[in-house]
N, C-alpha and C positions, 0 to 999 in steps of 0.2 A: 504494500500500500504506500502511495506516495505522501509524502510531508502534507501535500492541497487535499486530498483525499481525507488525511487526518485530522486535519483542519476544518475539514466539511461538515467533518461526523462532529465534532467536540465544539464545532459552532450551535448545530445543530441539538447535539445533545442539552447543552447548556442551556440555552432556551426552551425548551420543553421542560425543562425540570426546574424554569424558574418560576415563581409567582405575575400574575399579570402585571403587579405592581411594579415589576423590574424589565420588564419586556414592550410595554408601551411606545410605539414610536411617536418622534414628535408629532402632530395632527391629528393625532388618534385620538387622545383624549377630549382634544377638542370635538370632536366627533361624537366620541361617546356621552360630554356632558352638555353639550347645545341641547338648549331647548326644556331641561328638567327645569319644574317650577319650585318655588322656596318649600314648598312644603316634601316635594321630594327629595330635597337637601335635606332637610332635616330629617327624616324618616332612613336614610342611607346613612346619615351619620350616628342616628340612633343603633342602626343595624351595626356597625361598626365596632361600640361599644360592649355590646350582646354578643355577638357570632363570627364563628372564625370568618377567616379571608374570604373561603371558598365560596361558603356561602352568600356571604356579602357580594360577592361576583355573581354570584347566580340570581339572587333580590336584583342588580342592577341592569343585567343584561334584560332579564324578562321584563323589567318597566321599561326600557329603551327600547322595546320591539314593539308593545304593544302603546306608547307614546308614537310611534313609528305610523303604525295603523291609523292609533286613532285620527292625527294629527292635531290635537288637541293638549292640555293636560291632563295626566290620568287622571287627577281629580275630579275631574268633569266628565268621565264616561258615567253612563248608565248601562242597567244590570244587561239592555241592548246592546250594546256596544261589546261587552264582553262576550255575550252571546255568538255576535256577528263575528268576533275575533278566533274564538277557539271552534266555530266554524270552516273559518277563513284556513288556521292550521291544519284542521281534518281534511279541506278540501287539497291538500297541498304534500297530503297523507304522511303529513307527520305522526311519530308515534302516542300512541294513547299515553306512555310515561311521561312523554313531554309538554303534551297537552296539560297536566295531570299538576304538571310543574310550574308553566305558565301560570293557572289558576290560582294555584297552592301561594306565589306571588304576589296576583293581583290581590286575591284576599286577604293575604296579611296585612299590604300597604293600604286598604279601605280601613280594617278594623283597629289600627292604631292612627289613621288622620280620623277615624272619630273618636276612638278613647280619648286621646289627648290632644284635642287640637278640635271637639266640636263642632267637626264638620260632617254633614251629611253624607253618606258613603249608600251605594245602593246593594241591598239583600241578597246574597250569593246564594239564599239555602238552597233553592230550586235548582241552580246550575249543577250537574254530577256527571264525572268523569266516564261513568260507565255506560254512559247513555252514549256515547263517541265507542262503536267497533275500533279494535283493531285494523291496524293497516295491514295490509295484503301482503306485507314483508315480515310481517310481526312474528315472531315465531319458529321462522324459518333460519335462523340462522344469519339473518342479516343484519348484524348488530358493528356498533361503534367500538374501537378500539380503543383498547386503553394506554393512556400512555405511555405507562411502564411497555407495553409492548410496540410501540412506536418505538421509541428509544432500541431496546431491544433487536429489531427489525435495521436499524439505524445503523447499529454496532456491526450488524454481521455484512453488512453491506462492503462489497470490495472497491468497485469502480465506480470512478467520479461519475458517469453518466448514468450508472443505476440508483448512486445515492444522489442523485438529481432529479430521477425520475421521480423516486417514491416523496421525496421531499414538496415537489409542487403538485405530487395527486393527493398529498395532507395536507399542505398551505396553501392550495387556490382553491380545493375540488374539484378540480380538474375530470371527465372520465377518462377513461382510458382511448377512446378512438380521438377525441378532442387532442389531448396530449401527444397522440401521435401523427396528428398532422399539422400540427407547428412549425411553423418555419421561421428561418434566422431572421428572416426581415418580418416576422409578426411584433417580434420582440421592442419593445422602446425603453428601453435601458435609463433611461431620464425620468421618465414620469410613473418606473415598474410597470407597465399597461402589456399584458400579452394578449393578442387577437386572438381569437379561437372559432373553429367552424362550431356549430355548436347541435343540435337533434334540428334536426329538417333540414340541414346547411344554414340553418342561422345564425350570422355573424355575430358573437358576443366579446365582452372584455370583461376580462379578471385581473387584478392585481396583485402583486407579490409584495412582500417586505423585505428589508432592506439588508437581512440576512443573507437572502440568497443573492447580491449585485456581487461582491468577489467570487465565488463558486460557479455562477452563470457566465461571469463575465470569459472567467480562467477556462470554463469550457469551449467557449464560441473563439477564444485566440486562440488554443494551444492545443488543448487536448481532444477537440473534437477534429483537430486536421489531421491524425493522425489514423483517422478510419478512412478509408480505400472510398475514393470517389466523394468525399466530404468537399474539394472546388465545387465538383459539377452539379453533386444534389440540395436541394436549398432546406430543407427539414433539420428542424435543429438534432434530432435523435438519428443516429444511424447502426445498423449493426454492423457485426464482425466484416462483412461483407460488403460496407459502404452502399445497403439498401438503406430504404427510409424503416424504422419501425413500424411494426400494425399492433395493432389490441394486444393479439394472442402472445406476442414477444411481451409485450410489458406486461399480463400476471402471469407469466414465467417469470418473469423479472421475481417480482411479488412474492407469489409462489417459493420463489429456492432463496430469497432474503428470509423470509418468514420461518423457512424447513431450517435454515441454518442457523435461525434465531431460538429453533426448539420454543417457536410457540405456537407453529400451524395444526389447526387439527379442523376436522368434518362438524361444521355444525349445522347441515342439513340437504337436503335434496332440490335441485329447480324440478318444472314441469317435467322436463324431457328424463330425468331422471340422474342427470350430471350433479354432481357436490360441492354444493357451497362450502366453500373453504373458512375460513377464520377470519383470515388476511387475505384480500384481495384488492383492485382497484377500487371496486365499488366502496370497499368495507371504508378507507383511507377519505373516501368523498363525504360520508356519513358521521367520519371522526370529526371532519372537517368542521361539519354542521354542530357536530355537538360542544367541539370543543374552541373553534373560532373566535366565537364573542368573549372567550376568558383571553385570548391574545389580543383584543380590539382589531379584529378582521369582519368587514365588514363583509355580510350573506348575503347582500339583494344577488350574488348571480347564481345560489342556490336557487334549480327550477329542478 
């Protein structure tokens, strides 16, 4: 493994295993706290006091989503509004846990701006989780990873272009056919903006942070000219054989990071009867969703 390669991983590492409060890039915050009203200040900094970090991350993200929706302040939703909203998640086939969590959220932040603060808050008792089916993935084995096995997956990784790959199908969401039709000039290295074709050929953009601008950069001068035919093909990913990558290359990728990390295993069947693995592309887009808003990464291009 080379020195950049080490560097990739231990950049990498490090950030996953820091708290959001150490990872924040500059704008981000600003991002995350536009638009909260004084009473939501107060209520987070109450949380503060009370409950670890994590949690306090979690109370915060879920009012920034559903402040998002509303476009309002949360204060000001009605028991419609939340309605409309954990709607809006189901239809969008978020998991019933998440939903469950969203909720568990908004309802704290009503029942203490009225305990202490005498403000009129609308009646949640009616709203119940169970009323929301599961999602049609529920179950199946298609679950979010944890980070302990990010990391994990991270470590056993050898070459800068696979510890590349897995790195922006966790930190953009990326899918996997999307990521493998990137090209060098999709890239804008200034603004982090990478083009992507996206389900139907529609052209989307995702953004990266600012972790990956030396590892990206280091690939696209050095090491990625060193695969057979990387002048003439314009895809930033290439194999052994200076082809472009397709899907099935990158969760092989996945796949033998995962085998080698000793944490891939069967957690269930698709229709046709093939095995959902552990660790896969998908799984990495799903961590992405869950675990994003604790990095201040912004999901609108979760579809």
């Amino acid at each position: 493994m080379t020195n950049e390669e080490k560097s990739v991983q231990t950049t990498f590492n490090d950030f996953l295993g820091k708290e959001l409060g150490n990872t924040e890039e500059p704008g981000v915050r600003v991002r995350l706290e536009g638009g909260r009203s004084e009473l939501e200040e107060k209520y987070l900094r109450d949380c503060k006091k009370r409950l670890s970090q994590h949690t306090v991350k979690g109370h915060k993200c879920c009012l920034r989503a559903f402040r998002k929706f509303l476009g309002k302040p949360v204060e000001k939703a009605t028991k419609l509004d939340v309605r409309e909203y954990l709607n809006d998640l189901k239809s969008g086939e978020r998991a019933r846990s998440t939903i469950a969590h969203k909720l568990a959220a908004i309802r704290a932040f009503f029942s203490y701006i009225q305990e202490y603060h005498q403000v009129d808050a609308p009646d949640l008792s009616g709203i119940r989780v169970k009323d929301y089916p599961k999602s049609r993935w529920e179950g199946k084995g298609r679950v979010a990873l944890k980070r302990l096995d990010i990391i994990k997956i991270l470590e056993a990784v050898k070459p800068l272009r696979d510890t590349l790959i897995i790195a922006l199908l966790y930190l953009t969401g990326l899918r996997a056919d999307e990521l493998a039709k990137i090209k060098v000039e999709d890239i804008d290295t200034e603004r982090r903006i990478i083009g992507v074709v996206g389900k139907g050929d529609k052209p989307r953009k995702v953004t990266y942070l600012s972790l990956l601008d030396g590892p990206l950069q280091h690939w696209i001068d050095h090491e990625r000219k060193s695969y057979v035919s990387s002048e003439k093909s314009p895809y930033l990913f290439l194999s052994k054989h200076g082809d472009r990558l397709n899907p099935n290359s990158i969760r092989r990728i996945v796949d033998d990071a995962a085998e080698r990390a000793g944490i891939q295993e069967v957690m269930g069947k698709r229709a046709d009867g093939g095995k959902i693995h552990k660790a896969n592309p998908h799984a990495f887009r799903r961590s992405f969703a869950t675990h994003g808003a604790e990095f201040g990464i912004p999901l609108d291009d979760i579809s």
